[in-house]
Residue frames as a rotation matrix with the C-alpha (Angstrom) as fourth column:
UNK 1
0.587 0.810 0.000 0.00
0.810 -0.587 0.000 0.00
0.000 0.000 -1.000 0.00
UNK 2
-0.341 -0.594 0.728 1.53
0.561 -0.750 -0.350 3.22
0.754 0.289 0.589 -1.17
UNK 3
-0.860 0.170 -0.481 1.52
0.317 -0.559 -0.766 6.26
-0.399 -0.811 0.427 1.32
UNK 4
-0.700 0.699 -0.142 -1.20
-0.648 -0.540 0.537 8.30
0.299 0.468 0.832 -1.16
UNK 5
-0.189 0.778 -0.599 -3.56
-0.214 0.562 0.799 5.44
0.958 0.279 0.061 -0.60
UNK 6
-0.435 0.192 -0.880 -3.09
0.819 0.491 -0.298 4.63
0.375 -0.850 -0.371 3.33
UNK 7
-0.940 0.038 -0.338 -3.66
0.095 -0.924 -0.370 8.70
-0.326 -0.380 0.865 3.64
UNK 8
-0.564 0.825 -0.027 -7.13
-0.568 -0.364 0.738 8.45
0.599 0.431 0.674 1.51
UNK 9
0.130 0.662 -0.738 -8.17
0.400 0.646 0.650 5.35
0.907 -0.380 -0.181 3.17
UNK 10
-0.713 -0.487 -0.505 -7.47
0.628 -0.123 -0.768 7.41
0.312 -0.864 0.394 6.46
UNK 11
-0.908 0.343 -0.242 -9.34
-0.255 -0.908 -0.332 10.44
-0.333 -0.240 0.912 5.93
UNK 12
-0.436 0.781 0.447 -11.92
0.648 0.617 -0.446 8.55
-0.625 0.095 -0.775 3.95
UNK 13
0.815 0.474 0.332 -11.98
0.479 -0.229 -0.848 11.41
-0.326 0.850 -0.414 1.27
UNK 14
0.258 -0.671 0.695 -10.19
0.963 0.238 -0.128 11.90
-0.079 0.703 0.707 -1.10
UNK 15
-0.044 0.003 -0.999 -8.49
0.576 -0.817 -0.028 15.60
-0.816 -0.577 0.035 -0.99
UNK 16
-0.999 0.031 0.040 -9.89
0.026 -0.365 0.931 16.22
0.044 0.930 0.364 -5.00
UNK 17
-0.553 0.815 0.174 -13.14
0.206 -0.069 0.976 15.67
0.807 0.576 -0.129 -4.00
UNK 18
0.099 0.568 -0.817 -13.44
0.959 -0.274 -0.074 17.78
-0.266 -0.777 -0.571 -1.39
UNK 19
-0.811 -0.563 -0.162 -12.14
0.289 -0.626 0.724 20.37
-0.509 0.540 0.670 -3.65
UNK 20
-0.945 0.326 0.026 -14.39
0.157 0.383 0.910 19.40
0.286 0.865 -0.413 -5.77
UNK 21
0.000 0.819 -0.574 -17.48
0.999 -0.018 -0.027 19.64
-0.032 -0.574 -0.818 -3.04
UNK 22
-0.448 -0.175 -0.877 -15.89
0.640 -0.748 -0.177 22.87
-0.625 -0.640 0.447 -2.37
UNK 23
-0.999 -0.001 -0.055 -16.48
-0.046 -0.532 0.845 24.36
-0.030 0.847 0.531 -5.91
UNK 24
-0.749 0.656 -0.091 -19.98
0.358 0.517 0.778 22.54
0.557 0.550 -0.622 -6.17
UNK 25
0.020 0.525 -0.851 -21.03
0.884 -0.407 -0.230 24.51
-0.467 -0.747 -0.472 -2.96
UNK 26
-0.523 -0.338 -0.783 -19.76
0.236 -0.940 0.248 27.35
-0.819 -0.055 0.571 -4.21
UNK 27
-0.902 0.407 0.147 -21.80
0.227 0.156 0.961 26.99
0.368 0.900 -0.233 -7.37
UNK 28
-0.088 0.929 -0.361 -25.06
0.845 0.261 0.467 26.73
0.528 -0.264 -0.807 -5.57
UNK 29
-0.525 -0.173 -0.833 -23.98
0.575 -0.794 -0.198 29.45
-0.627 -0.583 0.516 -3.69
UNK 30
-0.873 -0.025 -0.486 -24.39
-0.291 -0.774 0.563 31.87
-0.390 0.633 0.669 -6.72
UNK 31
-0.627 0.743 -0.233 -27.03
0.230 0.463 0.856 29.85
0.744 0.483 -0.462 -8.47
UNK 32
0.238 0.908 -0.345 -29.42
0.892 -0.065 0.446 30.36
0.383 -0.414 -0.826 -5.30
UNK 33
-0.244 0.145 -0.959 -28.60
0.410 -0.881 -0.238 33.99
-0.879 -0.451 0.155 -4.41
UNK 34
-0.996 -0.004 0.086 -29.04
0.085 -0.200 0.976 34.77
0.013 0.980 0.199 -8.26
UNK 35
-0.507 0.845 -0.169 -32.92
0.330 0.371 0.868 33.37
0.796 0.385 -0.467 -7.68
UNK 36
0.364 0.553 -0.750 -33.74
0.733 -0.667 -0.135 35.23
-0.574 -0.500 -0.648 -4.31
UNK 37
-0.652 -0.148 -0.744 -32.09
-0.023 -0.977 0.214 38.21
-0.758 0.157 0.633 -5.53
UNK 38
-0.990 -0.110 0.091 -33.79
0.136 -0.538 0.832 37.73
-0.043 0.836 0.547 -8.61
UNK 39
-0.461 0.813 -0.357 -37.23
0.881 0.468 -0.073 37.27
0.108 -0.348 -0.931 -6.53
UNK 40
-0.419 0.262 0.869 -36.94
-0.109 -0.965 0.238 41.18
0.901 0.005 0.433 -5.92
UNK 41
0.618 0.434 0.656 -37.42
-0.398 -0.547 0.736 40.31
0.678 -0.716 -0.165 -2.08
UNK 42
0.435 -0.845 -0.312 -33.83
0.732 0.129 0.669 39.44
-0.525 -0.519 0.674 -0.80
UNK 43
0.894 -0.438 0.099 -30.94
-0.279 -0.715 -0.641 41.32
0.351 0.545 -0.761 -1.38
UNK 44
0.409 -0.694 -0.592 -27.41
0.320 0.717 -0.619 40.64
0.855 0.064 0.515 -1.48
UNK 45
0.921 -0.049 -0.385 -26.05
0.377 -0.121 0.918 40.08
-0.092 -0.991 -0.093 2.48
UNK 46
0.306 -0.922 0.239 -22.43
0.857 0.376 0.352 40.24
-0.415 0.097 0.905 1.35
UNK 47
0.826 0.230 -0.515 -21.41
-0.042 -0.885 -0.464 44.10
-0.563 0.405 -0.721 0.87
UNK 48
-0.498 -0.861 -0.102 -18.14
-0.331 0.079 0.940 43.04
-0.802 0.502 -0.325 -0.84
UNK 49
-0.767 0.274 0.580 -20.45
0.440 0.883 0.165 40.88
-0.467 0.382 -0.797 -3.20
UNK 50
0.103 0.688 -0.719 -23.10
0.050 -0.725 -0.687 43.96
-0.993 0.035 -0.109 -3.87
UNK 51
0.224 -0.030 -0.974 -21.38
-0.440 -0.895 -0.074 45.28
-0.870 0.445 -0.214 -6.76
UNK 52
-0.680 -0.618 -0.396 -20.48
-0.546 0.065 0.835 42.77
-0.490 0.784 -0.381 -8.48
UNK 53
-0.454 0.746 0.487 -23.60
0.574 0.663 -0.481 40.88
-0.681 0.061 -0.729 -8.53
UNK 54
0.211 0.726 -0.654 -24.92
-0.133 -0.642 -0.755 43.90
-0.968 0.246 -0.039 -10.63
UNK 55
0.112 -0.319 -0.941 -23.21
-0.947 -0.321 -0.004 42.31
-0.301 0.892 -0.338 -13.98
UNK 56
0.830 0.549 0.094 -23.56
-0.534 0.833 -0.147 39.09
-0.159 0.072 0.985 -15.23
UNK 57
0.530 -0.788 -0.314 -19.63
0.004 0.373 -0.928 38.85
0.848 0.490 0.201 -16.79
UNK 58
-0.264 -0.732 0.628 -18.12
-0.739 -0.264 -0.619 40.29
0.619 -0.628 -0.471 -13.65
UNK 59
0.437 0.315 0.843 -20.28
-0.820 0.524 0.229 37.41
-0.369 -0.791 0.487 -11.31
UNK 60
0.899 -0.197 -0.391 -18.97
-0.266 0.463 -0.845 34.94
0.348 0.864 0.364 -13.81
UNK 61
0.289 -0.928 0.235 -15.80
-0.204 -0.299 -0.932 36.13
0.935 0.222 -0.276 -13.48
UNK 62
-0.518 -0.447 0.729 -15.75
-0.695 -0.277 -0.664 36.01
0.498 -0.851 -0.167 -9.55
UNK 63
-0.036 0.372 0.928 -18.12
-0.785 0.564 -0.257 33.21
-0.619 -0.737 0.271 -8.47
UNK 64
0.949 -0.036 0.312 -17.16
0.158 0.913 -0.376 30.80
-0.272 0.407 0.872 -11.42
UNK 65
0.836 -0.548 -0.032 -13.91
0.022 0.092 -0.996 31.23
0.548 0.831 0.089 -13.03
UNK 66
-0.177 -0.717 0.674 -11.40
-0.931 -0.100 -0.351 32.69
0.319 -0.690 -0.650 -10.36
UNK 67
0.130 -0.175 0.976 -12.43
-0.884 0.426 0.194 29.97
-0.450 -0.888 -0.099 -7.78
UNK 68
0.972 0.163 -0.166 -12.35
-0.233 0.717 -0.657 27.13
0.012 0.678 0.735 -10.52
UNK 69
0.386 -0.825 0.413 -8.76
-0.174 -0.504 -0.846 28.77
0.906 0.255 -0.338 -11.28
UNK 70
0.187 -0.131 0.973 -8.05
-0.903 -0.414 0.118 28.36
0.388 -0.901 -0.196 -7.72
UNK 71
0.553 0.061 0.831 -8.95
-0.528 0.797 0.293 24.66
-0.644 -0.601 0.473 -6.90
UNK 72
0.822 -0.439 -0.364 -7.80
-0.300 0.211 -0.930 24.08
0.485 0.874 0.042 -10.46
UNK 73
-0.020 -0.991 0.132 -4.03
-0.652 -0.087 -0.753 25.40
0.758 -0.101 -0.644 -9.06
UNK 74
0.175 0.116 0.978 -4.67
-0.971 0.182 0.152 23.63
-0.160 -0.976 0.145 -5.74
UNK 75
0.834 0.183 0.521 -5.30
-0.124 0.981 -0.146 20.18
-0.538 0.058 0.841 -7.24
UNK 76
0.829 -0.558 0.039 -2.29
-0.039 -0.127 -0.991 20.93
0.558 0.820 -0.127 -9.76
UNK 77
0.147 -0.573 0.806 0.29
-0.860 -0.476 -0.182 22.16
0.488 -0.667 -0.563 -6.38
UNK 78
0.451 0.069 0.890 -0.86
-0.754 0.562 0.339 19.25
-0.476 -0.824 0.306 -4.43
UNK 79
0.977 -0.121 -0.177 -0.11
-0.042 0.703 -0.710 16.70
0.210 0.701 0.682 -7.33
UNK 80
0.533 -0.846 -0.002 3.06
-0.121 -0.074 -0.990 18.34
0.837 0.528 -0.142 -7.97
UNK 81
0.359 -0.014 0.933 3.90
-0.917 -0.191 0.350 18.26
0.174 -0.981 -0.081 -4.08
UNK 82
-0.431 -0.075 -0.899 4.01
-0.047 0.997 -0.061 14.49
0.901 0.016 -0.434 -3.65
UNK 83
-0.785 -0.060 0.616 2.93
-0.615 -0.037 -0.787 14.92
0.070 -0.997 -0.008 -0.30
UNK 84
-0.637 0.686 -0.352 0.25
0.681 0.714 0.160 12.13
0.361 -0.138 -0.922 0.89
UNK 85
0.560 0.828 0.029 -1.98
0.705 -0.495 0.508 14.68
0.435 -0.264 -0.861 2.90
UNK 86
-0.549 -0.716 0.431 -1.26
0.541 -0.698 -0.470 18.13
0.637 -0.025 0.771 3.99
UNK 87
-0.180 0.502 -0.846 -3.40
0.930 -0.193 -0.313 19.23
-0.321 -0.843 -0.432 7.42
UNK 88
-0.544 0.190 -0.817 -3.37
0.146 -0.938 -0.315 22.60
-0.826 -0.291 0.482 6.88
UNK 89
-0.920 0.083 -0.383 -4.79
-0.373 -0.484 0.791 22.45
-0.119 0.871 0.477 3.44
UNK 90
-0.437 0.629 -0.643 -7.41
0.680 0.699 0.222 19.87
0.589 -0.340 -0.733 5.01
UNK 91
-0.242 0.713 -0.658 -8.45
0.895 -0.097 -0.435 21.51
-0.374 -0.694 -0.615 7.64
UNK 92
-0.838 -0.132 -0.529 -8.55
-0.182 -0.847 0.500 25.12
-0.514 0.515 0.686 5.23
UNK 93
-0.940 0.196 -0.279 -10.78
-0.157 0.478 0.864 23.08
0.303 0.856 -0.419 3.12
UNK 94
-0.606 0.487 -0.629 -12.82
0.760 0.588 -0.277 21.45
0.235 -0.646 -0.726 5.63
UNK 95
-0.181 0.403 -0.897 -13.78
0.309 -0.843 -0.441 25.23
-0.934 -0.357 0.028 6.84
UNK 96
-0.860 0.201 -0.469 -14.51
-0.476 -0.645 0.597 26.22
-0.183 0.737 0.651 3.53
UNK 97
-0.683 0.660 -0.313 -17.06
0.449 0.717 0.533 23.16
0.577 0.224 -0.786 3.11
UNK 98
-0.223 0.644 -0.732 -18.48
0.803 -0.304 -0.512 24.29
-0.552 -0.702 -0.450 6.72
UNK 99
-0.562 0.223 -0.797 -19.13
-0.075 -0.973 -0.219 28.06
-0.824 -0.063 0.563 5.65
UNK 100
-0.994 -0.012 -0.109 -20.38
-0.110 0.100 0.989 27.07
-0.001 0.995 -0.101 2.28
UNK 101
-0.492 0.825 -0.279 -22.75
0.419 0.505 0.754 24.70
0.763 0.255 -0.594 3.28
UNK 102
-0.210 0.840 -0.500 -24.47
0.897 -0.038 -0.440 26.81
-0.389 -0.541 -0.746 6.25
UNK 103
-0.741 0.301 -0.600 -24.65
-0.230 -0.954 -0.195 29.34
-0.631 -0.006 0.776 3.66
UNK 104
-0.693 0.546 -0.472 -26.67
-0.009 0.647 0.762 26.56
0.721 0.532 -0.443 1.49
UNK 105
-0.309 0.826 -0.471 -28.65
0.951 0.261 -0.165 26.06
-0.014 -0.499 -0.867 4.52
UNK 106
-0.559 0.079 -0.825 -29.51
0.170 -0.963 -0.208 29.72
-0.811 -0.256 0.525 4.84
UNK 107
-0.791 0.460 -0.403 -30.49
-0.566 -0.299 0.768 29.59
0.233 0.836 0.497 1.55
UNK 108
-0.712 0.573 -0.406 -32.88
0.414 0.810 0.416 26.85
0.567 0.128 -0.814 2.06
UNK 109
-0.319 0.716 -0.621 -34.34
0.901 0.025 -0.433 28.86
-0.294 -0.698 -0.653 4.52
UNK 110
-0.410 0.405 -0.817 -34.79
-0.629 -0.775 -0.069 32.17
-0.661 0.485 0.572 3.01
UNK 111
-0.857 0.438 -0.270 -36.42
-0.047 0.457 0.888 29.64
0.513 0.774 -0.371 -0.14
UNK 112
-0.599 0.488 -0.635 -38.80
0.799 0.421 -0.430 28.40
0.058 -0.765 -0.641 2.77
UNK 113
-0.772 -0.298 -0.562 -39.11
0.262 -0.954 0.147 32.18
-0.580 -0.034 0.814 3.27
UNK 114
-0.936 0.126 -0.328 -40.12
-0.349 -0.450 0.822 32.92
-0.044 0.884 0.465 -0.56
UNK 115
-0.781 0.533 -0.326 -42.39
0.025 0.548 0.836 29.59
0.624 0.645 -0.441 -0.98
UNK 116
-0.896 0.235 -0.378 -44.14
0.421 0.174 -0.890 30.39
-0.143 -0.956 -0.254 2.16
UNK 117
0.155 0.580 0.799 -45.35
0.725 -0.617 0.307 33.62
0.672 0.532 -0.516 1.12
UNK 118
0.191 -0.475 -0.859 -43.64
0.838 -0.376 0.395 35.54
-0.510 -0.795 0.327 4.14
């Protein structure tokens, strides 16, 4: 058993497809603030995030492409690394997943929110 493999079968995921979660949160992210915002009764929470939401290339540009570009280099770095597993980039990750996904849950509730009729 090679080190790469005793380190996956440790953590029990793989550290591409938590990347990979990461991006897919982040997707949904944009994809459901797109659809309250575009309800016309939410507005974006995120004043860094205000302005750019007001263009379709620049969101693009900043909630698909950069971070793609990002996990892209990440999964590229780690490869080139050799390293079997790298805590800090784990547990970096791990908190990005968390923040993602209780802003997914947020959404769900502000959806809850919409479909209510609140």
């Amino acid at each position: 058993m090679t080190d790469k493999t005793a380190a996956r079968q440790k953590s029990g995921v793989s550290f591409y497809t938590k990347l990979g979660l990461l991006y897919l949160l982040n997707l949904i992210d944009w994809i459901c603030t797109e659809a309250l915002i575009g309800s016309g009764r939410f507005t974006e929470a995120n004043p860094i995030m205000q302005p750019v939401l007001s263009g379709f290339g620049s969101t693009l540009l900043i909630k698909g492409v950069i971070p793609l570009a990002l996990i892209v280099l990440c999964g590229v770095l780690f490869k080139l690394t050799g390293e079997a597993e790298n805590k800090f980039a784990n547990v970096l990750i791990i908190i990005g997943i968390i923040a993602y996904s209780l802003v997914n849950l947020w959404h769900i509730f502000n959806f809850v929110l919409l479909f209510s009729g609140f």
